[in-house]
FITORVEX-873200 format. One record per residue (C-alpha): residue number from 1; residue in one letter; x negated, y, z negated. Coordinates in steps of 0.1 Angstrom, whole numbers. Example, Ala and Ser with C-alpha at 12.3 -4.5 7.8 and 13.67 -1.06 7.14 Angstrom:
REM residues 2
<atom num="1" residu="A" c1="-123" c2="-45" c3="-78"/>
<atom num="2" residu="S" c1="-137" c2="-11" c3="-71"/>
***
This chain:
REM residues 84
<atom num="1" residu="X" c1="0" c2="0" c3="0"/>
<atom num="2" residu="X" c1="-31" c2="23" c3="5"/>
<atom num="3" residu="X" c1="-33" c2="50" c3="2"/>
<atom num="4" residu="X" c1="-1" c2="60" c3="-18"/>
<atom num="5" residu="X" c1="-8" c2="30" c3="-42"/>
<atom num="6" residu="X" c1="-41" c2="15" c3="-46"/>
<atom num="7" residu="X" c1="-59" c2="-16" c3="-60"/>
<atom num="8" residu="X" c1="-57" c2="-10" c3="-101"/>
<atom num="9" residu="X" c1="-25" c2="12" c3="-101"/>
<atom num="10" residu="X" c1="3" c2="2" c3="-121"/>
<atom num="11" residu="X" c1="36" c2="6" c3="-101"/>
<atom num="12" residu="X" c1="68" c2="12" c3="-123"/>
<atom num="13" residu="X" c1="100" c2="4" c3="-104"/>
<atom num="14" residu="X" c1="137" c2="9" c3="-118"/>
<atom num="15" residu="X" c1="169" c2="-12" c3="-110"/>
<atom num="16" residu="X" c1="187" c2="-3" c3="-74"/>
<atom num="17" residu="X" c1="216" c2="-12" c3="-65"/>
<atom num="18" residu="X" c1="217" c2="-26" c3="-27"/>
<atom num="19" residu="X" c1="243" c2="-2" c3="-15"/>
<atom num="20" residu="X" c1="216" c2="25" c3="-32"/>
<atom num="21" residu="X" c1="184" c2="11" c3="-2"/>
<atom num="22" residu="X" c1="173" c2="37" c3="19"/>
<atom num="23" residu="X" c1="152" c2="39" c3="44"/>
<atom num="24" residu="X" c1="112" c2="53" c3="30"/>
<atom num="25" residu="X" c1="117" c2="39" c3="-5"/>
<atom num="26" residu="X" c1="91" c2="20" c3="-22"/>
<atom num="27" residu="X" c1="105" c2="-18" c3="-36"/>
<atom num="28" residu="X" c1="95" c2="-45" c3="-55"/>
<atom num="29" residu="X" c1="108" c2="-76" c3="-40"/>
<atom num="30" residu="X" c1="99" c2="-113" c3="-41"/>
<atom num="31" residu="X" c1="76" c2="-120" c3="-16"/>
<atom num="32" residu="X" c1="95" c2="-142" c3="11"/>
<atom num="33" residu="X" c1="61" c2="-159" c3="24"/>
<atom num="34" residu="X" c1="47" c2="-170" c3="-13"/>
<atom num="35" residu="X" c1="72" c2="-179" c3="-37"/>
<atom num="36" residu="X" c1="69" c2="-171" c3="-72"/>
<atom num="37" residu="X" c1="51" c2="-136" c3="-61"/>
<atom num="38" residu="X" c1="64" c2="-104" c3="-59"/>
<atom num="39" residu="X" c1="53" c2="-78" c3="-25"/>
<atom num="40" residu="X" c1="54" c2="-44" c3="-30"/>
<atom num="41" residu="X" c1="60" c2="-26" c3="3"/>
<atom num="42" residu="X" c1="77" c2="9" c3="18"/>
<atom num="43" residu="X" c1="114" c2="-1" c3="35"/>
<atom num="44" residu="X" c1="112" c2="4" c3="74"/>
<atom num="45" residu="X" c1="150" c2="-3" c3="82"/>
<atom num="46" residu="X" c1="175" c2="-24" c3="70"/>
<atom num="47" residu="X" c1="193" c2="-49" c3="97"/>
<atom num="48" residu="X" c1="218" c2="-71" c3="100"/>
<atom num="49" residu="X" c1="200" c2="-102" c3="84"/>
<atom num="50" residu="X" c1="180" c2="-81" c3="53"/>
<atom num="51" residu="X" c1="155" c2="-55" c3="52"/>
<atom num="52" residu="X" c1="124" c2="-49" c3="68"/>
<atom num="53" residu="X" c1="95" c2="-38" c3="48"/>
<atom num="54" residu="X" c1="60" c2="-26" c3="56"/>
<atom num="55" residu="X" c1="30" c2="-19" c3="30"/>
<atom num="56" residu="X" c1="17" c2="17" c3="40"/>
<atom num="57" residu="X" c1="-22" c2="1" c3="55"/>
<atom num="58" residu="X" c1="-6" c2="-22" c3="78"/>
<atom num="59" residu="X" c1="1" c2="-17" c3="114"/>
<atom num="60" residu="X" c1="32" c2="-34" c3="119"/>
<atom num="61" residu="X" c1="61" c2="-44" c3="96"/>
<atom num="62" residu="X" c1="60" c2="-75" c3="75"/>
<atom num="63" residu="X" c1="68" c2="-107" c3="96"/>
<atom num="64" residu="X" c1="102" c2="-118" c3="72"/>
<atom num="65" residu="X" c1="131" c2="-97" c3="62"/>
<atom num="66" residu="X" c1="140" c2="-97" c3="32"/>
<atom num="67" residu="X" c1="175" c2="-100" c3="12"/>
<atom num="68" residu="X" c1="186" c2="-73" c3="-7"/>
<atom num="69" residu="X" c1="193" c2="-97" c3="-36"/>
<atom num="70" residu="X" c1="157" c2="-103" c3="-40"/>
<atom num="71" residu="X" c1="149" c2="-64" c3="-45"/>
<atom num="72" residu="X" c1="136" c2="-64" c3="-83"/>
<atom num="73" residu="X" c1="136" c2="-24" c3="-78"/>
<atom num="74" residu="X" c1="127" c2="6" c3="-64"/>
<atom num="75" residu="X" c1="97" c2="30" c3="-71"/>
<atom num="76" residu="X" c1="95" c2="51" c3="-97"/>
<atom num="77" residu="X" c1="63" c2="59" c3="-114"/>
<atom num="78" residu="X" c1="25" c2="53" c3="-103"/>
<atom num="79" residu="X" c1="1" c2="58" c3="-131"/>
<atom num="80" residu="X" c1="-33" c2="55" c3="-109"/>
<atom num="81" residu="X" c1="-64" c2="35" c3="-124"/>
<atom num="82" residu="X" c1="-42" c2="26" c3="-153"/>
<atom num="83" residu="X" c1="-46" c2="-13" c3="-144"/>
<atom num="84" residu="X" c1="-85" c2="-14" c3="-140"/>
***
């Protein structure tokens, strides 16, 4: 998520509710290719069959969509360095 959120920052997210998603948020979700794990990544668009996310360093968006229901939250707080 470089370079709004880097390695050692502490990301504090707060409930959303789905009809609350837009479009340049920030969300903790479980990460659809490792379960178990969370992703944290910036919401590109949200289609038909979930959402599409995208972590701020990559070129193109992440591969899966994700369900709403498996949003833990939405960005709130970063405390840089706080996590090192």
């Amino acid at each position: 998520m470089e370079p709004g959120v880097s390695p050692g920052d502490v990301a504090v997210v707060r409930p959303v509710a789905a009809a609350e998603l837009a479009v340049g948020q920030v969300l903790l979700v479980d990460d659809p290719a490792a379960p178990g794990q969370l992703r944290l990544h910036r919401l590109v668009g949200i289609e038909d069959g979930g959402l599409q996310l995208q972590g701020d360093a990559n070129a193109s968006p992440d591969p899966q969509l994700v369900d709403p229901s498996a949003v833990h939250g939405v960005g709130a707080l970063r405390l840089p360095a706080l996590g090192l």
